[in-house]
N, C-alpha and C positions, 0 to 999 in steps of 0.2 A: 603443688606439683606432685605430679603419679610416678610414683616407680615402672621404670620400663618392665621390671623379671614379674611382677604384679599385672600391668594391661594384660603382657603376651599370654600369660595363664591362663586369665578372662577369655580372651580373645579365643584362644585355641580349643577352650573348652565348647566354647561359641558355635565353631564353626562344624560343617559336615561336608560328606561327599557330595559331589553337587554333578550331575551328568543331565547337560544341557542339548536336546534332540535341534539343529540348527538346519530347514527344510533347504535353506540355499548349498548347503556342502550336503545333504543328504547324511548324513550322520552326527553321532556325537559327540560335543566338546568337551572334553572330559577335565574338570579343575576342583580340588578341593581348597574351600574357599584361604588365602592366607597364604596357600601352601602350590605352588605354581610349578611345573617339572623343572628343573634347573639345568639350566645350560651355562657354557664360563668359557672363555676365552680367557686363556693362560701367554702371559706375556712373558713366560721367561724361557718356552718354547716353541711359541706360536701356533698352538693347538688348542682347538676346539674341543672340548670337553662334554658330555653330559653327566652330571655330577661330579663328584671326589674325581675318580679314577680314569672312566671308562672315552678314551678317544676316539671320538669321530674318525671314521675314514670314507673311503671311497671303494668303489666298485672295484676296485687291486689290492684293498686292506691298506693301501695309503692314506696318512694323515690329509684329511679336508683342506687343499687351498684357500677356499673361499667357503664363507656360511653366508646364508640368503635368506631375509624373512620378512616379514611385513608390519612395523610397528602397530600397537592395537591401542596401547597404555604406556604411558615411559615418565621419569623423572629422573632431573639431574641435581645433584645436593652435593651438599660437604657434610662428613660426618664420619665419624672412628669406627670401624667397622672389623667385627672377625679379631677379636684381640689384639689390633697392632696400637700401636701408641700415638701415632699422630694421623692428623684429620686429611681426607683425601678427598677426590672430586671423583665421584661417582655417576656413572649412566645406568640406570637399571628400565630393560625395556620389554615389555610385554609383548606377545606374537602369542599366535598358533602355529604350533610345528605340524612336518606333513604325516604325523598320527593324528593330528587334532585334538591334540594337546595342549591348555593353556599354560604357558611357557615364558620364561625371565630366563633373561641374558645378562650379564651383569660385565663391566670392566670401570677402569679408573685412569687418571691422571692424562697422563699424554693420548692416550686414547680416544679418551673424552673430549678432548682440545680440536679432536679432526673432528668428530662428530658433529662440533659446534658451527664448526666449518659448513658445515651441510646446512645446519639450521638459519643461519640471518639470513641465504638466499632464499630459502623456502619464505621462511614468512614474508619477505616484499612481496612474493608473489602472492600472498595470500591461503597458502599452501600449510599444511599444519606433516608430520612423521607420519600420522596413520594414511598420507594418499599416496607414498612411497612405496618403492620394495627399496630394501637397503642390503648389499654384499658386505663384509665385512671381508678384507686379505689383509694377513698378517704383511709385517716390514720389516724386516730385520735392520737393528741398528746396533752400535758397538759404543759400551761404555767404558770410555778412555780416562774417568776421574779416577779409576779404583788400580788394583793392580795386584792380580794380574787385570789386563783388561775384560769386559764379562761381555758378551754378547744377549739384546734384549729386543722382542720385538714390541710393535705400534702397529693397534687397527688402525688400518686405510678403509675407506669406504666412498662408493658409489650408489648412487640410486638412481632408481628408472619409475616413473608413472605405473602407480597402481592401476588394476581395474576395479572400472567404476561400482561397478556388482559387487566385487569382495568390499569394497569401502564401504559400502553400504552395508553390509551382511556384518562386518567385523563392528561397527559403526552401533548397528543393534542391539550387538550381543556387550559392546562395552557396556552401554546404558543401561543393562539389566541387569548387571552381575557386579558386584564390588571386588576391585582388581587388584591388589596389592602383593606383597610377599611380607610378611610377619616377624619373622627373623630378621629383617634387615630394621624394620622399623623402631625410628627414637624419639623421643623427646626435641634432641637436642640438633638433629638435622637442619641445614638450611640449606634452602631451597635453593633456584636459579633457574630451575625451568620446568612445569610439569604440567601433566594429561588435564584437563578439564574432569576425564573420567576416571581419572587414579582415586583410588577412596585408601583415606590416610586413616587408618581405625584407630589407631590411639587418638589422632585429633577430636573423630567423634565421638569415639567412648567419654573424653575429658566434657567435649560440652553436654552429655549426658548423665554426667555424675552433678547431685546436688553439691552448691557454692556454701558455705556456715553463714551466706546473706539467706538461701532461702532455709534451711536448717532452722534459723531464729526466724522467719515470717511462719514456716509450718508450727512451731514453737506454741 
């Protein structure tokens, strides 16, 4: 077993800028590999974030009702993340934002539980998240265990049919580029649902490292 603070060192040293010219959007994808723009949906205000700080708003400087994007890459796991002490149910989904920007969105727990919601229909039908566009609106809901009582919100979500041209063009651009976010990656994740095209770089780094079986046959 490989030290996680060991891979992501490897890993990071690994990686470069990476600006992909994409003839269907006429411009550049812009992602460094590992390291994806980060966006967050904050549940203890119901605000869309891009990074730490900075809130999303609207054409009035109002906080974003609703965020809209079109899954590219996504996986759902369990795993401790960001120093808290127990293990949470994680969604981390990949899109291009409208700079065109390769972009992770990230929430947990109840959250995730709606999103799931979306998924068993989809797949009867045959349908996978990248033919979606998916909204994200916060819910306000009130928790009555503590006290005082705390007010906390829950992504809801809808989706509508993607076009078939973007499925196709984002579709391309999965299969050539290795899609992940670095920092969140562990060892000890487990899994529950994920992209065909998610590339898990500690998994492959591990089966790229020599075993002490062939250590002793080079011997």
């Amino acid at each position: 077993m490989f030290s996680k603070s060991k891979n992501v060192a490897e890993l990071a040293a690994q990686t470069s800028h990476v600006q992909i010219l994409n003839p269907d959007f006429g411009d550049e994808i812009l992602y460094i590999e590992g390291q994806p723009r980060d966006y967050r949906f904050d549940a203890r205000n119901g605000t869309f974030k891009l990074g730490e700080e900075e809130i999303l708003t609207d054409h009035n400087g109002q906080p974003l009702k609703s965020f809209t994007f079109q899954p590219l890459a996504w996986r759902i796991f369990t795993d401790t993340l960001f120093g808290r002490e127990r293990e949470e149910t994680w969604a981390e989904i990949f899109f291009v934002d409208s700079e065109n920007c390769l972009s992770v969105i990230m929430f947990n727990n109840s959250s995730v539980k709606e999103l799931q919601k979306l998924i068993q229909p989809l797949f009867y039908k045959r349908k996978k998240l990248s033919e979606v566009v998916l909204t994200m609106t916060p819910e306000s809901h009130e928790n009555t265990k503590i006290k005082p009582k705390a007010t906390y919100f829950i992504a809801k979500f809808k989706m509508e049919d993607a076009m078939p041209e973007r499925i196709e063009a984002f579709g391309q651009y999965a299969d050539c580029n290795r899609i992940y976010r670095l920092d969140t990656l562990t060892n000890g994740a487990i899994y529950h649902f994920v992209a065909d095209c998610f590339y898990n770089a500690l998994a492959e780094q591990e089966k790229e490292e020599p075993t002490i079986e062939e250590f002793k046959q080079a011997a």
